[in-house]
ZARO-418231 format. One record per residue (C-alpha): residue in one letter; x, y, z. Coordinates in steps of 0.1 Angstrom, whole numbers, padded with zeros to 4 digits, always signed. Example, Ala and Ser with C-alpha at 12.3 -4.5 7.8 and 13.67 -1.06 7.14 Angstrom:
A+0123-0045+0078/S+0137-0011+0071/
***
This chain:
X+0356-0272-0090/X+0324-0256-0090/X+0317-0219-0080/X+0301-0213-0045/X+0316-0249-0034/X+0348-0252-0013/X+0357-0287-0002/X+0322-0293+0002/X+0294-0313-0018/X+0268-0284-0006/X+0268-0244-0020/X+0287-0226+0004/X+0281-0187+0008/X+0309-0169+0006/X+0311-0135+0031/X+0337-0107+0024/X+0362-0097+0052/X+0358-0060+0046/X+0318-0063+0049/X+0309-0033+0073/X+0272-0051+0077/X+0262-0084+0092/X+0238-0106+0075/X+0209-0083+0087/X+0221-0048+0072/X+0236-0033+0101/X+0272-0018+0106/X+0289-0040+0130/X+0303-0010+0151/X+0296+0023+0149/X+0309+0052+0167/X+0286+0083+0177/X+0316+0116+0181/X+0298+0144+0196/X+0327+0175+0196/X+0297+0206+0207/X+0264+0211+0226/X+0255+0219+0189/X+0243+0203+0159/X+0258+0223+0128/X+0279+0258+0127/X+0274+0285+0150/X+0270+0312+0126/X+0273+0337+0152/X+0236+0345+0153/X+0214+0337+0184/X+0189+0324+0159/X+0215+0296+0149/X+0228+0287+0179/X+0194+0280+0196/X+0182+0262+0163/X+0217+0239+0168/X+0202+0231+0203/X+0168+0220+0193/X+0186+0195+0170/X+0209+0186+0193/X+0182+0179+0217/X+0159+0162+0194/X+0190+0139+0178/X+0197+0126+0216/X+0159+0123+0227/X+0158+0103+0195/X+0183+0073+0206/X+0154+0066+0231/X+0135+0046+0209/X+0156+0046+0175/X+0161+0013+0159/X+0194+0018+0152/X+0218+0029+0177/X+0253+0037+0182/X+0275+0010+0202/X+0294+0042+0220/X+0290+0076+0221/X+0321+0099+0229/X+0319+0131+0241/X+0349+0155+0235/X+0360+0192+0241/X+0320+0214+0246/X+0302+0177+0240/X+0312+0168+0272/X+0289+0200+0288/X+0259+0182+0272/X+0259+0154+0302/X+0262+0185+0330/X+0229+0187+0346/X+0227+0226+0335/X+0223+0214+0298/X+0189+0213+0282/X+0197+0176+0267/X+0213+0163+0305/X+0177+0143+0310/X+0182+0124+0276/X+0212+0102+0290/X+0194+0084+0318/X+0175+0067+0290/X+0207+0063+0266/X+0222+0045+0294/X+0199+0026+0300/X+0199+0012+0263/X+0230+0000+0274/X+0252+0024+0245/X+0284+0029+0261/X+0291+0068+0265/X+0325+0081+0271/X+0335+0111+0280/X+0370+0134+0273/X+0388+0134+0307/X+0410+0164+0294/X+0379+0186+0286/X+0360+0172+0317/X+0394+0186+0335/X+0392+0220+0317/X+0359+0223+0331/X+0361+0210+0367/X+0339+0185+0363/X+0327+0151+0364/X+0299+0132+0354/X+0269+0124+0381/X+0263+0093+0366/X+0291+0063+0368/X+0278+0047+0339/X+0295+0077+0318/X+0333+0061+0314/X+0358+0092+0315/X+0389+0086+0295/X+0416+0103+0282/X+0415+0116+0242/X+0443+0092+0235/X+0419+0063+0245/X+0388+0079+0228/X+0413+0083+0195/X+0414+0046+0198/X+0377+0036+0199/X+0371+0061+0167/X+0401+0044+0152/X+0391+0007+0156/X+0353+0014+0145/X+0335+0002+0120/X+0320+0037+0111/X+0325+0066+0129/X+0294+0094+0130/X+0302+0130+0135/X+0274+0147+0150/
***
């Protein structure tokens, strides 16, 4: 038998199971975790925390028009205050849900807070549901 030919006259291409791309280079599903209303370390310094802002800000204004996009985004413990419409990035998810990414958000931190989400299309789920998502992704992103 001939390599690249099972049961069949014609070359067969052979795909691995554990591939994390599909034929076009892309993960097949990846997870966006967002755990702060900051990008990076709060060093403690006013500076630092308004710099993690800006990137915050910039990273979500970004998923507008990226190419690549995550298939959910979960919000947990202070990432759930960045879809509160007193947050600086709170206009950014109108167009991220309109892309159709699914965003989730931590019931148990929503709870802490007393609050919900204004828009329904943010699913609220318990952090034992979330776990599950990061768990059965492709790749999971920590931002």
């Amino acid at each position: 038998m001939e390599m690249g030919k099972i049961f069949t006259s014609e070359s067969t291409e052979t795909v691995p199971q554990i591939a994390l791309t599909d034929r076009e280079g892309s993960p097949k599903r990846v997870v966006l975790v967002i755990e702060g209303e900051i990008v990076g370390d709060n060093k403690g310094d006013e500076e630092s925390q308004e710099h993690g802002k800006e990137l915050m800000l910039h990273a979500l204004s970004s998923l507008k028009t990226a190419k690549a996009v995550p298939d959910e985004i979960l919000l947990i413990h202070d990432g759930v205050k960045l879809i509160l419409p007193e947050s600086e990035c709170y206009a950014c998810w109108k167009d991220i849900l309109d892309r159709e990414i699914v965003v989730k958000a931590c019931n148990e931190s929503l709870f802490y807070l007393g609050k919900i989400p204004e828009d329904r299309r943010i699913i609220c789920e318990d952090m034992a549901d979330l776990l599950q998502s990061m768990l059965t992704a492709d790749r999971v992103v920590r931002l």
